[in-house]
N, C-alpha and C positions, 0 to 999 in steps of 0.2 A: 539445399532445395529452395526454387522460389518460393515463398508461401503470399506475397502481395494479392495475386488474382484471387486465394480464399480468404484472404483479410475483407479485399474489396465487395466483392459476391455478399459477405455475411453484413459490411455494413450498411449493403442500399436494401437488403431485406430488411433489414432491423430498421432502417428507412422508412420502408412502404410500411411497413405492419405501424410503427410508430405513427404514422402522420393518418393511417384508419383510424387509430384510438382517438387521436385527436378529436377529429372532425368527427366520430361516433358519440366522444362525450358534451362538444358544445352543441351536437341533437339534443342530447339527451337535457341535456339544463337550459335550453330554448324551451323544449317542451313541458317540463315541470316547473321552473322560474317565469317562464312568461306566457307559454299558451292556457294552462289550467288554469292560473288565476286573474286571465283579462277575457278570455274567450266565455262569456256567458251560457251558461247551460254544460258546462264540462267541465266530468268528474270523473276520477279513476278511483274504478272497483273493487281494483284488491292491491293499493299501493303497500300494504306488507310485503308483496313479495317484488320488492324494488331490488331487494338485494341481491336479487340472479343477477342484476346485474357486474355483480363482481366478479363474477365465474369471464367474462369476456377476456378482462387485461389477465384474468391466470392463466387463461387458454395463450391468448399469443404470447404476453412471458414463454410458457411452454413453450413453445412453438418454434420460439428464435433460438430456444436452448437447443431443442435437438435439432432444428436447423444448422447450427453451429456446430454442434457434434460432429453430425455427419460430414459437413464439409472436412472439419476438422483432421476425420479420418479418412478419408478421401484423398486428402492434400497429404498426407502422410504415405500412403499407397502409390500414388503416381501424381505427376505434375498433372496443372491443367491441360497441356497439351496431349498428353497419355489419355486423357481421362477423356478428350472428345476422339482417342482414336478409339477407345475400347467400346465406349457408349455413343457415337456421331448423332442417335434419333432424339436419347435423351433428354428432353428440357429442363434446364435448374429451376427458371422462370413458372413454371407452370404447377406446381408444388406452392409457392407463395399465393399466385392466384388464385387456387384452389382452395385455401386457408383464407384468403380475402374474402371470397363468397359466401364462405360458411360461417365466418366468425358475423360476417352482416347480417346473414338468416339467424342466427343466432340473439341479435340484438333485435330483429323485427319478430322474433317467439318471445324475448323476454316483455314487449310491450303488448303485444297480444294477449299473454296471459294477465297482465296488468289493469289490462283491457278497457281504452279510456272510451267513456258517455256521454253524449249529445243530447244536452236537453231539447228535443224537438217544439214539446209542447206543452201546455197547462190542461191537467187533467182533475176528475172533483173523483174522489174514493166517498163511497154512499156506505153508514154505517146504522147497522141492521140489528138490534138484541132488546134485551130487556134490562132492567136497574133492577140490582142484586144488594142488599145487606146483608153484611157477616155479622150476626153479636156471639161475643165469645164472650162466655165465663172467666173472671180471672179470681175468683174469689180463691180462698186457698186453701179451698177444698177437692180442686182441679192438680192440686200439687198432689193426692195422691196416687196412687202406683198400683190399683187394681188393674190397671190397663198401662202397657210401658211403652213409652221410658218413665209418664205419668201423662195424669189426664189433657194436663196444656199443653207437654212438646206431641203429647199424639194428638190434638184438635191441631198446631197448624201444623202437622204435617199431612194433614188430611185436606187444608186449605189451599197447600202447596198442591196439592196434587189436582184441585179443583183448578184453581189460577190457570194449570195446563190444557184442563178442557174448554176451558171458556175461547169462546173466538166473540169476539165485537161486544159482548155484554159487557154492561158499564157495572163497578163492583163497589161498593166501599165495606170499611172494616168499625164497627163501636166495640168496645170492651166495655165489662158491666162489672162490678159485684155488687155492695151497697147503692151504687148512682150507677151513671149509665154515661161514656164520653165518646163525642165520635175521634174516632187512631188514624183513619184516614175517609176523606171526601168521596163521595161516588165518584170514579175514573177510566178511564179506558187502558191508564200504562198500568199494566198487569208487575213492572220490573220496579214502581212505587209501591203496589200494594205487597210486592214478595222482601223487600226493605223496611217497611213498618210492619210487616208479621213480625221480625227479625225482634224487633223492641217492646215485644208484647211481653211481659211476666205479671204475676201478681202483686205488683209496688205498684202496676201504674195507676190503678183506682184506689185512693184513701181510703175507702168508705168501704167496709168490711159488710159481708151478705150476699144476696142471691136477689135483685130483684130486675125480674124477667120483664115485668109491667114498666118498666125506667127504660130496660134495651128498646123493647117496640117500638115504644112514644119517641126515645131519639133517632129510632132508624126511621120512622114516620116522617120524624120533620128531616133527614137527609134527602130526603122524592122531592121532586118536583112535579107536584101532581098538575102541572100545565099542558106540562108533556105525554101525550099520549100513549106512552110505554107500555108495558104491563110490568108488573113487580114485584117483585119478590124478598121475602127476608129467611134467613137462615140462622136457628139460632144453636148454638154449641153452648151445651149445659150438663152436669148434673144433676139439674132438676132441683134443685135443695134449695127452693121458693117460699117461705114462710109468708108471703105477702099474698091477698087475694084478687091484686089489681093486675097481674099476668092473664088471665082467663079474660077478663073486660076488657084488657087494654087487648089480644088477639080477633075476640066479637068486632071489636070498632074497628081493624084493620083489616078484617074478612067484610066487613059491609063497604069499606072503598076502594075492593078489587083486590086489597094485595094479598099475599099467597103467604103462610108460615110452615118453613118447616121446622123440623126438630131434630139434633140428633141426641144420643143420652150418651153421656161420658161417663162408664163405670159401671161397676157389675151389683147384683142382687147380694152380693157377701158384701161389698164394700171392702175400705178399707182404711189405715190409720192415717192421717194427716202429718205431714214429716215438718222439723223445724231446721230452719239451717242457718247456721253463720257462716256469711262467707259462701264457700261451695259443700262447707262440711254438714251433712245430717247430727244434729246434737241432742235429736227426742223427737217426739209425740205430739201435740196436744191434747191437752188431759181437759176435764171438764171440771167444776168447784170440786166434786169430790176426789178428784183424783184418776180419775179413771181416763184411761182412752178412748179418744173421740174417734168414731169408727163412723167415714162419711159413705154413705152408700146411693147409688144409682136410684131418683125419684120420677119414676117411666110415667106413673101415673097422671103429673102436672103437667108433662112434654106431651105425651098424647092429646092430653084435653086441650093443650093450646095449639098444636097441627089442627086437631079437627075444630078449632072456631074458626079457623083460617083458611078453611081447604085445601092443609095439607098433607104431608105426610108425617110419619115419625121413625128414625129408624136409630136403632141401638149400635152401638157402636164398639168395637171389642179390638186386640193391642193387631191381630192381623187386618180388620178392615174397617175403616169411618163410615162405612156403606157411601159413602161418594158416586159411584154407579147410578145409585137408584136415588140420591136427590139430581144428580144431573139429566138420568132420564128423563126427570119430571120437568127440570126448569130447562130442558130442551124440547118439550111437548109446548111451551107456550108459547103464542105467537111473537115472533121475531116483531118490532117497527121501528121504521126510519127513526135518527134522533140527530142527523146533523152528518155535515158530510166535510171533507176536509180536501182542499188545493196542491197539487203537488204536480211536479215537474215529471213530464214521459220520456224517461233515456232511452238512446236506442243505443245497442253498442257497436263497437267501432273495431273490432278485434279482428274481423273475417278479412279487412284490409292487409294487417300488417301479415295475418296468415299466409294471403294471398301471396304475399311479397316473399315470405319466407320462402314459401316452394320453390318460387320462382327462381331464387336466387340456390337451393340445393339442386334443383336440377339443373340449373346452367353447371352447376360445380361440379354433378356427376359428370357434364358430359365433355369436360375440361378433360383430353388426355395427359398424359406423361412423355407423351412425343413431341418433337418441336415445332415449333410454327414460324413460317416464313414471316408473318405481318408480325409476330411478337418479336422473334429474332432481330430484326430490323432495328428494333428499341433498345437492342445491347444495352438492356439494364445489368446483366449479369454477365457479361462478356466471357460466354461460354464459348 
């Protein structure tokens, strides 16, 4: 049996398919290589999913293989001559074509989804809240576990959970025990201040104690009282303040607007104070005599410094930091302008390649499997 006419048929299809990839891939690296980064104002939105584009050359790989098959088996069945008496309407040609169309729509769906951006124009985002201070306890007293997993991973996970409510207010973070240091600047990148919670423990203040009066005075000088904000500080504590300059130093910070709240870290039982090496618990602390040091929840100091401040105070237990109801409160205060920021307006550009796509599957559906005199003519496949 001849087999040359199926030799020949499979290799101008493997042809045509081959010389599409071509000219598909030096689009495709024209448009990543040289339009994205000389074309000003254009960006692609989700270049992660670049790699649909691999799914094209496995479709026509595919493609030629069972093209090949078939012919395969075909040529085995009857000669070419046979095979245009049995089937005369037939097209072999129109099956390639058909595969040409789609495998293009294919490649104008995978840019589409990619979906490149036209910087049109220069746009200002106007940003609208208040300046927030966090002071957290790290004294390590906060290390106990009346409240779990203990008192400092459940204060920032209570902060964590704030970070999520906040929209546009500016935040920073001071940790205190003995002194008082600001951990991070007042900021708007909410994904800094969830990085510096990360590094908060009881090492990073020297200076052993509770003084609440030290957190105020440096969350004070963090404001920028130029700025017409309104303000706020939030303080995370157990309360366990021996010093009487928290009380003064809240009066002085309720007389220039700013707002204190409180929450109280730890229960009326209290509890023991853990010592660790390393990651291991090794004891207690015990007090001169020997005894253990049993830190408990001081609601008394936290209250009285919410209300010199006009704020609130709320107690805090291992299911809830009460986060709700200081957010209600520092969502009641007025929002003001504090600065606005420049950025480029994309329009996207996706409904294009869409456009093309249909285009090119409906011409494909309406491709039949019968012959065409005008394609016939082109005896690519000399059927």
């Amino acid at each position: 049996m001849n087999k040359k006419p199926v030799i020949l048929r499979t290799s101008i299809a493997t042809l045509a398919v081959l010389i599409s990839e071509v000219v598909l891939a030096a689009l495709l690296l024209v448009g990543w290589l040289v339009l994205v980064p000389l074309i000003p104002g254009m960006k692609l939105n989700r270049p992660d999913f670049a790699w649909f584009f691999i799914a094209g050359p496995v479709l026509s790989a595919l493609f030629l293989l069972m093209f090949w098959l078939r012919r395969r088996s075909l040529g085995a069945f009857a000669s070419p001559f046979m095979l245009d008496v049995l089937a005369p309407s037939r097209s072999t040609a129109k099956p390639v074509l058909r595969f040409l169309l789609f495998r293009w729509a294919l490649f104008f769906l995978t840019v589409a989804v990619i979906n490149p951006k036209v910087g049109t124009k220069m746009a200002e985002a106007r940003h609208e809240g208040i300046d927030i201070m966090v002071a957290i306890d790290v004294s390590r007293s906060m290390l106990a576990e009346d409240i779990k997993p203990n008192r400092l991973e459940r204060a920032k996970m209570g902060i964590r959970q704030m970070l999520d409510k906040l929209h546009g207010d500016r935040l920073g973070i001071v940790v205190f025990a003995g002194d008082a240091y600001v951990q991070l600047p007042i900021t708007t990148d909410y994904s800094a201040a969830r990085m510096f919670l990360n590094t908060i423990n009881t090492d990073v203040v020297p200076v052993q104690g509770t003084s609440i009066g030290a957190a105020i005075a440096r969350s004070m000088e963090s404001f920028d009282f130029e700025n017409p904000t309104q303000k706020a500080i939030i303080i995370i504590s157990d309360g366990e303040d021996h010093e009487a300059e928290a009380i003064a130093a809240a009066k002085r910070a309720g007389e220039q607007g700013v707002i204190i709240h409180t929450i109280g870290m730890g229960t009326a039982q209290g509890g023991p104070i853990p010592i660790f090496q390393g990651r291991q618990r090794v004891g207690y602390h015990k007090d001169r005599e020997g005894n253990t040091v049993i830190t408990k929840l001081d609601e008394r100091t936290l209250q009285d410094i919410a209300t010199a401040a006009n704020g609130k105070f709320v107690r805090a237990s291992t299911a809830s930091m009460g986060i709700p109801m200081i957010m209600d409160e520092i969502n009641e205060m007025t929002k003001t302008e504090f600065g606005t920021t420049a950025y480029a307006e994309y329009e996207d550009r996706f409904q294009v390649f869409i456009i093309l796509a249909l285009v090119l599957l409906l011409i494909e559906q309406l491709v039949s499997e019968r012959r065409s005199r005008w394609l016939e003519k082109i005896q690519l496949f000399n059927s």
